[in-house]
N, CA, C and O of each residue as an XYZ file, in Angstrom:
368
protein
N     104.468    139.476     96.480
C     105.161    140.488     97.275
C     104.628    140.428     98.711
O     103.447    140.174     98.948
N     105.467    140.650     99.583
C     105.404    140.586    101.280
C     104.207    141.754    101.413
O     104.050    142.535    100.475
N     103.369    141.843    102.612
C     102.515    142.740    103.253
C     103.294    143.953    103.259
O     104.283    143.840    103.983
N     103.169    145.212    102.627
C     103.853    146.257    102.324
C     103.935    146.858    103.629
O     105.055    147.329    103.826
N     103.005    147.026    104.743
C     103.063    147.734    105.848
C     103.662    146.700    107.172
O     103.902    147.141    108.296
N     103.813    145.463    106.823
C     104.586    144.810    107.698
C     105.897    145.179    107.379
O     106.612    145.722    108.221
N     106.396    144.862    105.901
C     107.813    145.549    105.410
C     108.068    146.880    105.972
O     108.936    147.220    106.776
N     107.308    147.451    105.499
C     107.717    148.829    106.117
C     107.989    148.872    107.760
O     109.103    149.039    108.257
N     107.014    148.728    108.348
C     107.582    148.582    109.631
C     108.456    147.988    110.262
O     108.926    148.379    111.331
N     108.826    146.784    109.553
C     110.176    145.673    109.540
C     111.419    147.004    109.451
O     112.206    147.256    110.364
N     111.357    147.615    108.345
C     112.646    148.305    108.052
C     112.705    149.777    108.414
O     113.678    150.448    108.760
N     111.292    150.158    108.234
C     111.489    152.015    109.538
C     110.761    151.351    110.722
O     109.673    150.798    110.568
N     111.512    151.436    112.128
C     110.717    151.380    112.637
C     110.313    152.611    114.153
O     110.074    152.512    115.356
N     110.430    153.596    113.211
C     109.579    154.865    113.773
C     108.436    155.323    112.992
O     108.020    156.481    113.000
N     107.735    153.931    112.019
C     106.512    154.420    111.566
C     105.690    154.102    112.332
O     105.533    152.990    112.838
N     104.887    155.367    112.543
C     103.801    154.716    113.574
C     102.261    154.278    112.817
O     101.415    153.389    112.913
N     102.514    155.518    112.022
C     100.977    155.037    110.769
C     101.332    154.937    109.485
O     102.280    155.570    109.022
N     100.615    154.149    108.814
C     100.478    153.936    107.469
C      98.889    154.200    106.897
O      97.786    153.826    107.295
N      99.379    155.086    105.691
C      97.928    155.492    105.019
C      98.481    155.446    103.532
O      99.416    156.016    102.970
N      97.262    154.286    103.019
C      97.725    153.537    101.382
C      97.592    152.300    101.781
O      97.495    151.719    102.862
N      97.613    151.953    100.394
C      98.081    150.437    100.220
C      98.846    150.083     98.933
O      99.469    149.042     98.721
N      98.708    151.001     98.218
C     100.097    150.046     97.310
C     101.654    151.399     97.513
O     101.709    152.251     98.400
N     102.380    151.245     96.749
C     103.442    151.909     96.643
C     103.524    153.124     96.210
O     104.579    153.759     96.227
N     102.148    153.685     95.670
C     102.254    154.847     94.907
C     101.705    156.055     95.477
O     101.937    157.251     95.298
N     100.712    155.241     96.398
C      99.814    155.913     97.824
C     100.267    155.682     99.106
O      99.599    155.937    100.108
N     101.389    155.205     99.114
C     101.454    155.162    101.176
C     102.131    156.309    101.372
O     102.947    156.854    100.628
N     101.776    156.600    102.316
C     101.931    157.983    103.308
C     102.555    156.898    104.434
O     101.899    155.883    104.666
N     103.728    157.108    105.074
C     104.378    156.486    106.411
C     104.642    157.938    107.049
O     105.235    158.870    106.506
N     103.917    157.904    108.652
C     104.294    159.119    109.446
C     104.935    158.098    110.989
O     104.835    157.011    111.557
N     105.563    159.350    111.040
C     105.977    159.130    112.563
C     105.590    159.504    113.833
O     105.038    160.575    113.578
N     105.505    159.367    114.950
C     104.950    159.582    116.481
C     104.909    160.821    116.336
O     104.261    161.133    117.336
N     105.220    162.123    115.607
C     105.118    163.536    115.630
C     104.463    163.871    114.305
O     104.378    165.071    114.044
N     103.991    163.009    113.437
C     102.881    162.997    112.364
C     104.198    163.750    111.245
O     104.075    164.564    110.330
N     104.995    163.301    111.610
C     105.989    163.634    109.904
C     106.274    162.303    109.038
O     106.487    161.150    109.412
N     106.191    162.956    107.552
C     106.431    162.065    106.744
C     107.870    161.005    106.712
O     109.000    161.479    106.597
N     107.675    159.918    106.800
C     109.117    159.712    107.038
C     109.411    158.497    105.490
O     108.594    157.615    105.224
N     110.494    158.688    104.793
C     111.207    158.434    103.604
C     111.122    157.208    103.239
O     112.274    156.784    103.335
N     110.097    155.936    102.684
C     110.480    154.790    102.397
C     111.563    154.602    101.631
O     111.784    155.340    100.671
N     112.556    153.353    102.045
C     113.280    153.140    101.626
C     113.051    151.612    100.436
O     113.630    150.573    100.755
N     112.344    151.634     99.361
C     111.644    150.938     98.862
C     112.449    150.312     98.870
O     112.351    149.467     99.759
N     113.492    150.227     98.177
C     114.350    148.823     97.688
C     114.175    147.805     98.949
O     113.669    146.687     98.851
N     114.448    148.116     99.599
C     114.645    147.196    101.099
C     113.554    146.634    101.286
O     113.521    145.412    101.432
N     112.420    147.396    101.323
C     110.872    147.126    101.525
C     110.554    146.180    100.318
O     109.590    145.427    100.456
N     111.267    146.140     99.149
C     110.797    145.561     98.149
C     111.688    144.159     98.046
O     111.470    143.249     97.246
N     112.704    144.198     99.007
C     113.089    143.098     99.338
C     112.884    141.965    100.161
O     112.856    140.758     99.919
N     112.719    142.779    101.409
C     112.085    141.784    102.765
C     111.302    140.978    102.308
O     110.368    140.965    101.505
N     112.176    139.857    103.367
C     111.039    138.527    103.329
C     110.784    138.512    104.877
O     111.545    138.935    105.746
N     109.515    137.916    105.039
C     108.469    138.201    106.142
C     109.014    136.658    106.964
O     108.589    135.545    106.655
N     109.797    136.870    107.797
C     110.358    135.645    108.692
C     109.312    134.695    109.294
O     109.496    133.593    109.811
N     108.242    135.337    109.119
C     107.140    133.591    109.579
C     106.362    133.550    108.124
O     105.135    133.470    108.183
N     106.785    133.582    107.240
C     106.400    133.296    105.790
C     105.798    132.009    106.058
O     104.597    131.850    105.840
N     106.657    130.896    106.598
C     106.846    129.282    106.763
C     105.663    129.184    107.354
O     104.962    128.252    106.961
N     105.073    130.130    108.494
C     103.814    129.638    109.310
C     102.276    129.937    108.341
O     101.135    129.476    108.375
N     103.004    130.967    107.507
C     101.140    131.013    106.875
C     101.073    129.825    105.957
O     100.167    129.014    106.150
N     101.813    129.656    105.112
C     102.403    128.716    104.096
C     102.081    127.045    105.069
O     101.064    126.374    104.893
N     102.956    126.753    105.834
C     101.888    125.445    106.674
C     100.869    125.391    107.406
O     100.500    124.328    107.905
N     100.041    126.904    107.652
C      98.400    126.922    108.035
C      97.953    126.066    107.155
O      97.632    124.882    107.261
N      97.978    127.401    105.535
C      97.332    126.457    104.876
C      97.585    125.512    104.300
O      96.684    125.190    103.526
N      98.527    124.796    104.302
C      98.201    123.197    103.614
C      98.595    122.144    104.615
O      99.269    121.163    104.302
N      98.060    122.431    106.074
C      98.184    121.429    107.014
C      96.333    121.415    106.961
O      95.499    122.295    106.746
N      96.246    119.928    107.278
C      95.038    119.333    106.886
C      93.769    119.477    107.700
O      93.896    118.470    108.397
N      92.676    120.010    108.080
C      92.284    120.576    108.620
C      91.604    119.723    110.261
O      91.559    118.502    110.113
N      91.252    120.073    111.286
C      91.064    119.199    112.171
C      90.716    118.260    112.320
O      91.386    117.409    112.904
N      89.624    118.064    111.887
C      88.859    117.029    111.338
C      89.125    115.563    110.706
O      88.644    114.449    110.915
N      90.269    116.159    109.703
C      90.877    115.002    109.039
C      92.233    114.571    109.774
O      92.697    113.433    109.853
N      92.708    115.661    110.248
C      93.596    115.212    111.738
C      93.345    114.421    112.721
O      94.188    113.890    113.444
N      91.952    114.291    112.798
C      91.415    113.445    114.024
C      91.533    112.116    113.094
O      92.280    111.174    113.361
N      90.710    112.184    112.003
C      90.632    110.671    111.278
C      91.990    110.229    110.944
O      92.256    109.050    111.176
N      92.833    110.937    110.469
C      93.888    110.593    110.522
C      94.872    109.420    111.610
O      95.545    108.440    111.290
N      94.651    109.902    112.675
C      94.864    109.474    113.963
C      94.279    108.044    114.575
O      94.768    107.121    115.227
N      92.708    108.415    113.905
C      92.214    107.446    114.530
C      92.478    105.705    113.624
O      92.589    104.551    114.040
N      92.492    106.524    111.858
C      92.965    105.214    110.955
C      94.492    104.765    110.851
O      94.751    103.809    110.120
N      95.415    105.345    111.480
C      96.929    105.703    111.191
C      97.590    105.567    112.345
O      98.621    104.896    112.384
N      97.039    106.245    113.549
C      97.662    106.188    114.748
C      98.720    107.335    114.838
O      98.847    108.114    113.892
N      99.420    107.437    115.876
C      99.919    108.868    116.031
C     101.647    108.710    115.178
O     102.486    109.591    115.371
N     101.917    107.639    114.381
C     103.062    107.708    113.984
C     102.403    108.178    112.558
O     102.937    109.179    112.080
N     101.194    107.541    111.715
C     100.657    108.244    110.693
C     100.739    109.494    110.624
O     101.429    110.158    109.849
N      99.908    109.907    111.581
C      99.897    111.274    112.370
C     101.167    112.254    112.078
O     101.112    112.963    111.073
N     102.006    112.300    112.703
C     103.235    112.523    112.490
C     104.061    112.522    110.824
O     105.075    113.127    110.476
N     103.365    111.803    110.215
C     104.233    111.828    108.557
C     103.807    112.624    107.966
O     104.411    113.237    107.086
N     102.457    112.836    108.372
C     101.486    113.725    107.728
C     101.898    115.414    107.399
O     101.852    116.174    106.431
N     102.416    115.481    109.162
C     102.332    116.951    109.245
C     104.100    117.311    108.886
O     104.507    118.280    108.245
N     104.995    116.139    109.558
C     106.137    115.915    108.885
C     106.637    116.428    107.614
O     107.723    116.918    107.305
N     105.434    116.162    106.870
C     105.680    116.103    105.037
C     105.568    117.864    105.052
O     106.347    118.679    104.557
N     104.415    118.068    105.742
C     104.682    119.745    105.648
C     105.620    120.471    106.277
O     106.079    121.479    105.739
N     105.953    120.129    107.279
C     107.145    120.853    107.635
C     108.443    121.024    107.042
O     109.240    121.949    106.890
N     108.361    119.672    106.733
C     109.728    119.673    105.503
C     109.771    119.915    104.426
O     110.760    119.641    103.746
N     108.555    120.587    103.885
C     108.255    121.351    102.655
C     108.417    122.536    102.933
O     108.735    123.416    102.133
N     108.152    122.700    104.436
C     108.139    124.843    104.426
C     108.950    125.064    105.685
O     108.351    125.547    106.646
N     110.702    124.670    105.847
C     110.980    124.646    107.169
C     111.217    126.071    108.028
O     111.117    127.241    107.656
N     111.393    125.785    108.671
C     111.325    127.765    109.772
C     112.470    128.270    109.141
O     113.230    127.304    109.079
N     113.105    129.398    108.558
C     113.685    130.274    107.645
C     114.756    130.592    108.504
O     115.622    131.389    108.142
């Protein structure tokens, strides 16, 4: 499931605070400290539009082996490498 307080703020966005963390405890208030109504379904729907960027943090290869990469492969190696991930997780 998506970051519940990114969702939420994705879909109200006159929450100014969130207090909780799962669904059974959040409190969402607004700029005048009123409770304001999650609309769960929605929240329980959203998908988080840079999903693709955490998802190729981690399984792009870490600097290090980027450099060796480069240096045994050259920059077209280089390129297939990170290639392969992008086209596993493309921008949404």
């Amino acid at each position: 499931m998506a970051d519940l307080h990114k969702a939420i703020r994705a879909i109200h966005n006159n929450v100014i605070v969130i207090k909780g963390d799962t669904k059974e405890d959040i409190i969402a208030l607004d700029d005048s400290g009123n409770s304001v109504t999650i609309d769960w379904t929605n929240v329980e729907a959203w998908t988080d539009p840079n999903e693709y960027q955490y998802k190729r943090a981690a399984e792009y290869p870490n600097v290090k082996d980027q450099l060796d990469d480069l240096y045994h492969n050259g920059i077209n190696g280089w390129k297939n490498t990170i290639k392969a991930v992008k086209d596993k997780y493309p921008k949404g």
